[in-house]
C-alpha positions in Angstrom: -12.2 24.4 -178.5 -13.7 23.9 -175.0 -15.9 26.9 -175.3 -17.4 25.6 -179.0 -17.7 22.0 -177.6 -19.4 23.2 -174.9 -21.7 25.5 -176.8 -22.8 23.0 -179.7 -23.8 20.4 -176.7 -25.3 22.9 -174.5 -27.6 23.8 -177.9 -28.1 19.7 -178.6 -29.7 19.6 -175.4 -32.0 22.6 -175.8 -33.0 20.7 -179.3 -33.9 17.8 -177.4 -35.8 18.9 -174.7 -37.6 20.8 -177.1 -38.1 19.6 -180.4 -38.0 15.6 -179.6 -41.2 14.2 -178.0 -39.4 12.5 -174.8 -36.2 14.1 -175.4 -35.5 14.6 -171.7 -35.3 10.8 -171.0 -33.3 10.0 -174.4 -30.6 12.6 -173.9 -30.1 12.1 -170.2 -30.1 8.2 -170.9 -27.6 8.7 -173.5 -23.9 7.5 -172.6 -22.6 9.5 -175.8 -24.1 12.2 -174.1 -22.9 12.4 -170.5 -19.7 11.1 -171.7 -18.7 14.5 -173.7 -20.4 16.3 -170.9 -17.4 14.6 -168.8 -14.7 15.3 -171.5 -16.0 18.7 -171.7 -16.1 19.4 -167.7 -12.3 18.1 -167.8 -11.4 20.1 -170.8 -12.5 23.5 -169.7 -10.8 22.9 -165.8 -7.7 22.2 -167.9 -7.9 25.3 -169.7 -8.9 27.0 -166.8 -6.2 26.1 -164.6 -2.8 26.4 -166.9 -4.5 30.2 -168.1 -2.0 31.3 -165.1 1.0 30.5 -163.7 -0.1 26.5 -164.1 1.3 24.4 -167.0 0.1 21.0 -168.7 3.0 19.3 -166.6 1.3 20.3 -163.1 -1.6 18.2 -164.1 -0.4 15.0 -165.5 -3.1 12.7 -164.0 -6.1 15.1 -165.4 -4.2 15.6 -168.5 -3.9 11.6 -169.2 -7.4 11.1 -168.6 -8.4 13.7 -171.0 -5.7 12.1 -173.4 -8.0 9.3 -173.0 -11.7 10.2 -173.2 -10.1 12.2 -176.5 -8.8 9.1 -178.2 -12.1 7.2 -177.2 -13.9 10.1 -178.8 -11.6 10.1 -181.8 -12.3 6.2 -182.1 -16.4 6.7 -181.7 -16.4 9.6 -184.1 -15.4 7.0 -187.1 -18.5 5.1 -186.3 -19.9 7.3 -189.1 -17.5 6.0 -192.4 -18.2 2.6 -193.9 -15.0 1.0 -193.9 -14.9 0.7 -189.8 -18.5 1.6 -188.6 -19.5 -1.9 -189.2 -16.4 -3.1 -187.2 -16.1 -0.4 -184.3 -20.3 -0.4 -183.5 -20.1 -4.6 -182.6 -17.2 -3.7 -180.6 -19.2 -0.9 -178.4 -22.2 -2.8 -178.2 -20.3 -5.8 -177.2 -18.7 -4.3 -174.8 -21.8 -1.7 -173.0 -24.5 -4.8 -173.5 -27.1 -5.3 -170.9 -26.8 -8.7 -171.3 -22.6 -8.8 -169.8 -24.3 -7.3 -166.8 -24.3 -10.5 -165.1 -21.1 -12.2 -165.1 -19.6 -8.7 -164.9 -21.1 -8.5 -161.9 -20.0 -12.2 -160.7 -16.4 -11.5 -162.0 -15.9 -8.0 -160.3 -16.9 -9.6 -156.8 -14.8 -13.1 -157.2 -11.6 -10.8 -158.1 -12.1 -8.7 -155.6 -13.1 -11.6 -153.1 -9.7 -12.8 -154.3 -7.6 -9.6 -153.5 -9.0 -9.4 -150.6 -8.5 -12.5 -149.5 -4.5 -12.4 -150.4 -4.6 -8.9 -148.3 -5.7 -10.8 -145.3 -3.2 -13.6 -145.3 -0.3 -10.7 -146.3 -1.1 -9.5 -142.2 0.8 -12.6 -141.0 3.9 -10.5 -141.9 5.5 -7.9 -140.0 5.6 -5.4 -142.5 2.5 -6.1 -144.8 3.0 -4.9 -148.4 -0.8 -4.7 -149.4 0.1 -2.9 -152.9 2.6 -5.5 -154.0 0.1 -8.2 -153.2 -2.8 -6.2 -154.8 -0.4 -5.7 -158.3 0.5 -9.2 -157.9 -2.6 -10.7 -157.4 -3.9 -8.8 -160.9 -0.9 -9.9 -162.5 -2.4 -13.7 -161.6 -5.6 -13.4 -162.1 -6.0 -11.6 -165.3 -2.6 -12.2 -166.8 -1.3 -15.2 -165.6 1.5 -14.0 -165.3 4.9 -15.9 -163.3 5.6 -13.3 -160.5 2.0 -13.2 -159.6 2.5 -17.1 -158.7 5.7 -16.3 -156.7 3.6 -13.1 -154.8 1.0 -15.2 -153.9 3.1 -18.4 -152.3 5.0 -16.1 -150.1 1.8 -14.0 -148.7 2.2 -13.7 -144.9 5.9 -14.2 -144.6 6.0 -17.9 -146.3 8.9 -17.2 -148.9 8.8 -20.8 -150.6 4.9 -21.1 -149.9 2.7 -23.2 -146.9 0.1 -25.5 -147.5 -2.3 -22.3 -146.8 -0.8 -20.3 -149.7 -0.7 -23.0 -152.2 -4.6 -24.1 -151.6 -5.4 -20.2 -151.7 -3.1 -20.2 -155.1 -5.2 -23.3 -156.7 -8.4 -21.9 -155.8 -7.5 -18.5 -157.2 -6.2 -20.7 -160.7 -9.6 -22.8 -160.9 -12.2 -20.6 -160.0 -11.4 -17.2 -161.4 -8.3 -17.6 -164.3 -10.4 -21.3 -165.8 -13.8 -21.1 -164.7 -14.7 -17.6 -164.5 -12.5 -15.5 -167.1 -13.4 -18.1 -169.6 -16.9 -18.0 -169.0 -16.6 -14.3 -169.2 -14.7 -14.2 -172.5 -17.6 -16.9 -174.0 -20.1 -14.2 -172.5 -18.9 -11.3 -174.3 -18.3 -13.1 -177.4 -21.7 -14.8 -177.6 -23.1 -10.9 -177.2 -20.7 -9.7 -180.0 -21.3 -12.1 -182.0 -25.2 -11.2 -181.9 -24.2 -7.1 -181.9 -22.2 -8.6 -185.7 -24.7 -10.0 -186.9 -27.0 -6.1 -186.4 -23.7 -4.1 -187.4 -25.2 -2.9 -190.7 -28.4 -2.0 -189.4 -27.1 -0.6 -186.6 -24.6 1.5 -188.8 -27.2 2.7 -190.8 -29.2 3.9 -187.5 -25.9 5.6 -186.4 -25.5 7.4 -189.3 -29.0 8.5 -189.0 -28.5 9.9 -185.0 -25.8 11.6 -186.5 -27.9 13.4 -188.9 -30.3 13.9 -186.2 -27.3 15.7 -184.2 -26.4 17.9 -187.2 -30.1 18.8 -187.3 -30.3 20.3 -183.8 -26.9 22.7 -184.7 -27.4 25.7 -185.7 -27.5 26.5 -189.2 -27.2 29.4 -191.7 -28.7 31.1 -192.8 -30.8 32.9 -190.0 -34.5 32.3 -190.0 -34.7 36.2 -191.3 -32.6 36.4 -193.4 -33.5 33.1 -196.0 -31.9 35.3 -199.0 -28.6 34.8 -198.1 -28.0 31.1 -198.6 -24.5 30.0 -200.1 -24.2 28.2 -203.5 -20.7 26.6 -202.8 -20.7 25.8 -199.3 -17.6 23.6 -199.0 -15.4 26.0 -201.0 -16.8 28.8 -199.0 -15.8 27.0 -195.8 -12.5 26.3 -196.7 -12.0 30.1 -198.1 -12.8 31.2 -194.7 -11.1 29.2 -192.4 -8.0 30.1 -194.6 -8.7 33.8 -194.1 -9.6 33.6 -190.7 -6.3 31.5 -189.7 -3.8 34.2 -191.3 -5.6 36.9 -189.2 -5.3 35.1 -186.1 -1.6 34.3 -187.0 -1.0 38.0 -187.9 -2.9 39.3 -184.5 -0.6 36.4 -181.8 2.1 38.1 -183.2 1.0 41.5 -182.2 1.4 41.8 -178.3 -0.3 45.0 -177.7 -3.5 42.9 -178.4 -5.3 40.6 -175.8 -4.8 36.6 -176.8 -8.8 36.8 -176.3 -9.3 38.6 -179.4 -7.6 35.8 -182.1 -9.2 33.2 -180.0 -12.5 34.8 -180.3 -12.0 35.7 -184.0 -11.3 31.7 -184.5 -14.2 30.8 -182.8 -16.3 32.7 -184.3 -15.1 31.6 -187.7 -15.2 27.7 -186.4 -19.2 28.7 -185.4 -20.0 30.1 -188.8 -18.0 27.4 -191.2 -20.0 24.6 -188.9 -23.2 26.8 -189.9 -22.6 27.1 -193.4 -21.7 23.2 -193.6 -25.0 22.3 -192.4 -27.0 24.3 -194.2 -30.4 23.2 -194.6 -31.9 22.5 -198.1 -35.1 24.1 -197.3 -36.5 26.8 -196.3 -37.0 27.4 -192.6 -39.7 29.6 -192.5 -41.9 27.0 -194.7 -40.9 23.8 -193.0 -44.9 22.7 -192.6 -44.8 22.5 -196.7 -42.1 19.1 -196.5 -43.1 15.9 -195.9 -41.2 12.8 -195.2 -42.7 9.9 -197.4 -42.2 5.9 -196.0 -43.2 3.1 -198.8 -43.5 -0.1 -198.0 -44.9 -3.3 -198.9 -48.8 -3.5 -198.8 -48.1 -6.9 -197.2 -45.7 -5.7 -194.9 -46.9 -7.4 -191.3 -46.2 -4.4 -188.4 -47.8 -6.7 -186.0 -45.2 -9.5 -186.9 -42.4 -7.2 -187.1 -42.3 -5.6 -183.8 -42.9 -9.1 -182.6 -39.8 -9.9 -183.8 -37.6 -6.7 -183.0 -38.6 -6.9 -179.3 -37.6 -11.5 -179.2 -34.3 -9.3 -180.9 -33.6 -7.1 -178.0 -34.7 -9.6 -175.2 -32.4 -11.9 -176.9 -28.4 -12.2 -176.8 -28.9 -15.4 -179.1 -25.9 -15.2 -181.9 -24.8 -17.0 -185.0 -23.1 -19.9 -182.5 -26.0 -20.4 -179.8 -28.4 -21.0 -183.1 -26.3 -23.3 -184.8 -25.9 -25.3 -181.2 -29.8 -25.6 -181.2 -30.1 -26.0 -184.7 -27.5 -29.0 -184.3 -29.2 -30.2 -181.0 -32.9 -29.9 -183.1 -31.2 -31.9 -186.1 -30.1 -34.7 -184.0 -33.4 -35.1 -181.6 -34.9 -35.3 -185.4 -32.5 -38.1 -186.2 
């Protein structure tokens, strides 16, 4: 699995930086992109490590990360079906807009004014316990929760609290949990609330990267040989992958064989079905006799537009900040 993932991205790349006018800058500015690199990296060292004497319980922090960037995957990949692609695309966009930059920014460096702040007051005790401050201090500030109040009155040695703890507690209540997590929160949803109001077109651009991605994989048949096309490709696939797994049961059982062979044999089979699937409907060695026609309104305005796509993506305006200036417009009227 680490070997094929690593082969189909290696081959995206080489079909953008050669077939997609700036396809340097797009694939290397690409999240999606360095993120499986990253899953990938972490994959293969996994694999690479437990080969030997190592098991999956030797590498529990590596293994729950890649736990992790696998579920995210698994959770990105359904971007592609109808019934959640509207839903989970908002959500990213939400979440990865320029537009959050800001009070990210402003919220990371309070919180961690904050923390360090209750670190400093925790020297006034003998033995300073700087990681029970730090968990109770998050516990406060993001959670609100009860034993984050209690850690934070008895920083320093003060066990029921001094007037310096309790100021330091009432600042840390105002400023970050009701002024700054709430403006936050209104932050983010003002930009998901825009990023909703896109999700269709949005899904429908998705859905046509991912066609884009399926079009830089390689495909059967090979340029030279254009005669041996298959009819039934899904049936095909699945006769195939049904052949291919008995043989790789029947040769694991046989321990005068290498493990490398079966897991070669599977690979290769996974490489060809993924071929077959994404067969192209044309012939590749005439590929300058298709066009791609685009119909449009004679009337259609380009000029106007553009005009409007780029006030679009300078904007983070949503449903709510146009009803408040459509209510504020409605009652300067009045």
């Amino acid at each position: 699995l680490a070997h094929l993932e690593l082969f189909y991205e290696f081959w995206e790349m080489c079909g953008f930086l050669c077939y997609l006018q700036h396809g340097r800058q797009r694939y290397l500015t690409n999240i999606e992109n360095l993120y499986d690199w990253a899953s990938i990296a972490m994959l293969m060292v996994l694999v690479y490590i437990t080969m030997d004497a190592h098991g999956l319980q030797d590498m529990p922090v590596m293994l729950s990360l890649l736990i992790l960037f696998r579920w995210i995957q698994l959770t990105w990949s359904c971007r592609a079906f109808g019934l959640v692609g509207e839903k989970i695309l908002p959500i990213m966009q939400a979440s990865f807009s320029a537009h959050i930059k800001g009070i990210l920014v402003v919220t990371f460096c309070i919180l961690l004014g904050f923390l360090h702040g209750a670190m400093a007051l925790e020297l006034g005790n003998d033995l300073p316990q700087h990681y029970a401050v730090v968990l109770g201090s998050l516990k406060l500030l993001l959670l609100g929760d009860g034993d984050g109040i209690d850690v934070t009155l008895g920083l320093g040695n003060a066990e029921e609290g001094n007037p310096i703890t309790f100021l330091f507690l009432f600042a840390a209540m105002v400023v970050f949990c009701v002024c700054v997590l709430n403006l936050f929160i209104a932050v983010h949803g003002e930009a998901y609330d825009s990023a909703q109001e896109k999700a269709f077109t949005t899904f429908l651009q998705e859905r046509a990267g991912i066609c884009l991605h399926c079009l830089l994989r390689p495909s059967w048949p090979p340029r030279c040989c254009q005669y041996w096309r298959v009819q039934h490709r899904i049936s095909v696939y699945i006769c195939l992958q049904i052949f291919v797994l008995a043989a790789w049961a029947l040769l694991l059982r046989e321990e005068s064989i290498n493990v490398l062979a079966p897991t070669a044999l599977l690979g290769a089979s996974a490489m060809l079905g993924d071929a077959i699937l994404v067969q192209r409907p044309w012939n590749k060695t005439s590929g300058d006799k298709y066009y791609l026609w685009m119909c449009y309104k004679e009337s259609f305005d380009t000029a106007a537009q553009n005009a409007e796509r780029d006030a679009g993506e300078g904007s983070m305006d949503g449903r709510i900040s146009r009803l408040k200036r459509d209510c504020c417009g409605v009652s300067f009227c009045s």
